[in-house]
N, C-alpha and C positions, 0 to 999 in steps of 0.2 A: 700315627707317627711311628714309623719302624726306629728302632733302638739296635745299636751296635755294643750293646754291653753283654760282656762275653762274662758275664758271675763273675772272673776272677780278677787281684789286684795286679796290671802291671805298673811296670816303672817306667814312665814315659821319657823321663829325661835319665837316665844311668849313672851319668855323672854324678849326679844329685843324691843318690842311695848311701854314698858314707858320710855324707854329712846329715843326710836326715836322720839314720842311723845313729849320728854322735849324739844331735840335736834332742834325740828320743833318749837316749842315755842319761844326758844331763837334768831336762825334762823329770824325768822317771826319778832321778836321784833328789830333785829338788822336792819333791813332794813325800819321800820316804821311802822309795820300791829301790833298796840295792841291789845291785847285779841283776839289772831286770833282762839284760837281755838273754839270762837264761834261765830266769824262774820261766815257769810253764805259765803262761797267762791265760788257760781254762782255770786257771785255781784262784786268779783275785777278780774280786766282784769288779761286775759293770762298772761303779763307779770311780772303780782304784784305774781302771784302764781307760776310761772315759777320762779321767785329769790328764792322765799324760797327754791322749790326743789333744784334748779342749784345750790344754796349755801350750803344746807344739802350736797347732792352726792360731792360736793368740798371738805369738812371737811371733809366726812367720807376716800375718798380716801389720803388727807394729812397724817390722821392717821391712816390708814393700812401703809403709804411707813415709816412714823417714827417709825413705828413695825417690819420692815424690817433691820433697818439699828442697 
């Protein structure tokens, strides 16, 4: 099965890039990481950058299933 993944992240929908942007801000703040979007994130471990995503993809699936019901 041929694959179209080109390595690198785009942004498929555009519109969506400042709110995820905020969403990773808040995210990031809720767990400890101030002013993350300009600390250098090669310098916090896997797992300080892993809560932020693991927390974002959390919320964003709670609120697709509250969209649902």
């Amino acid at each position: 099965m041929a694959s179209n993944y080109s390595g690198r992240n785009r942004t498929l929908v555009p519109e969506a890039k400042q709110g995820l942007n905020r969403l990773k801000t808040e995210v990031a703040s809720g767990v400890g990481l101030q002013d993350y979007e300009s600390i250098d994130k090669g310098n916090l471990s896997s797992r300080q950058n892993g809560s932020v995503g693991g927390e974002m993809v959390k919320r964003m699936v709670e609120s697709y299933e509250r969209g649902l019901q």
